[in-house]
C-alpha positions as CSV (number, residue, x, y, z in Angstrom):
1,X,189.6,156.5,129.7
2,X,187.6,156.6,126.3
3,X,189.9,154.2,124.7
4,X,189.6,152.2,127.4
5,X,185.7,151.7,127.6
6,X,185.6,151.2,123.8
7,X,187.8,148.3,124.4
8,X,185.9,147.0,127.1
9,X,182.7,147.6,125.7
10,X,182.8,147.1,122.4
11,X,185.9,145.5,120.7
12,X,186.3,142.5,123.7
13,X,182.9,141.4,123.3
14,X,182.8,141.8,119.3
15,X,185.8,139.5,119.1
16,X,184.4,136.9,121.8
17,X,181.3,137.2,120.0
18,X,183.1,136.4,116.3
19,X,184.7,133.2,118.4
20,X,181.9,131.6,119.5
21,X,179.6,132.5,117.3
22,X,181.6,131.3,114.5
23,X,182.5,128.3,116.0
24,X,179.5,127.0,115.8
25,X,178.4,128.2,112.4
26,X,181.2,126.2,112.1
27,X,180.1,122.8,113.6
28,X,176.4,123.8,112.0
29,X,178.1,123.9,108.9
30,X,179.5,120.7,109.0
31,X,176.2,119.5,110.7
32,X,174.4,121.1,107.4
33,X,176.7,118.5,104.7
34,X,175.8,115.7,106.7
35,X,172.1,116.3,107.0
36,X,172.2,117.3,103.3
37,X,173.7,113.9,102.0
38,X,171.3,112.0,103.9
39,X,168.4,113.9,102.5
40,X,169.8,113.4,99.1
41,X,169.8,109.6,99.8
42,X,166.6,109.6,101.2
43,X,165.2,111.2,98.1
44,X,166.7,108.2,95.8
45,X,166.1,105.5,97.9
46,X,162.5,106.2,99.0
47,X,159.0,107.1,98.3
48,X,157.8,107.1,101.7
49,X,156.5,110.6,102.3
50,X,157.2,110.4,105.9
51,X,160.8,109.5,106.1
52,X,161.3,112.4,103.3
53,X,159.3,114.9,105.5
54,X,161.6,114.1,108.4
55,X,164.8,114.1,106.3
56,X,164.0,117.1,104.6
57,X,163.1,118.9,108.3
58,X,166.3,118.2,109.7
59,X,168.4,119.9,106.8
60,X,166.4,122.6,107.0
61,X,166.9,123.2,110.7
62,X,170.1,122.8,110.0
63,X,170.2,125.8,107.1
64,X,168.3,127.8,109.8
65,X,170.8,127.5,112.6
66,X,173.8,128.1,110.2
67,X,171.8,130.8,108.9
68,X,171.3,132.8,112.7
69,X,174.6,131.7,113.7
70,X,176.1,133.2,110.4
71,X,174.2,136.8,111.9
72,X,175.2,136.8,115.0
73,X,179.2,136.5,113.9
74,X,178.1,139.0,111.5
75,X,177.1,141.3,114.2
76,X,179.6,140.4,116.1
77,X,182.3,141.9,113.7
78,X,180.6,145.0,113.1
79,X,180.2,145.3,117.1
80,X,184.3,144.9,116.9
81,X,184.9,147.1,113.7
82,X,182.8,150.0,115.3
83,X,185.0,149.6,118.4
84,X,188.0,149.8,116.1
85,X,187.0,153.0,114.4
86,X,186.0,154.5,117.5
87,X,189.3,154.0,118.8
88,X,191.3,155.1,116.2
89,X,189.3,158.1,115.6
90,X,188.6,159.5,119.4
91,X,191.6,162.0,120.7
């Protein structure tokens, strides 16, 4: 029964957690190069501080989502690795 709830509890939702969550860190990374290029051309082809401003905000949302998604897959493994030990270690 205790092997049963640690699955249930803790090593089903850790690994579900680790898919989706890394999934999109993921597409967030891939969001993040994107942005990043464009900011980078921005900076050489323009002096207007308003397209800059608006460039530079959206690849930093970008490094903000990739960095929370990053900490909930994070989380997410060490919700799963508890699970494991618990379950390896209860009698």
């Amino acid at each position: 029964m205790k092997k049963v709830l640690l699955a249930l509890l803790l090593i089903v939702p850790g690994i579900a957690g680790m898919a989706v969550f890394g999934h999109y860190a993921l597409q967030d990374w891939d969001q993040l190069q994107q942005d990043y290029a464009e900011f980078k051309r921005v900076v050489v082809a323009t002096s207007d501080l308003s397209t800059l401003f608006k460039a530079n905000a959206a690849q930093t949302t970008q490094r903000i989502n990739l960095f929370a998604d990053g900490t909930w897959t994070l989380l997410s493994s060490l919700l799963a690795a508890i699970g494991l030990h618990g379950l390896l270690t209860v009698e």
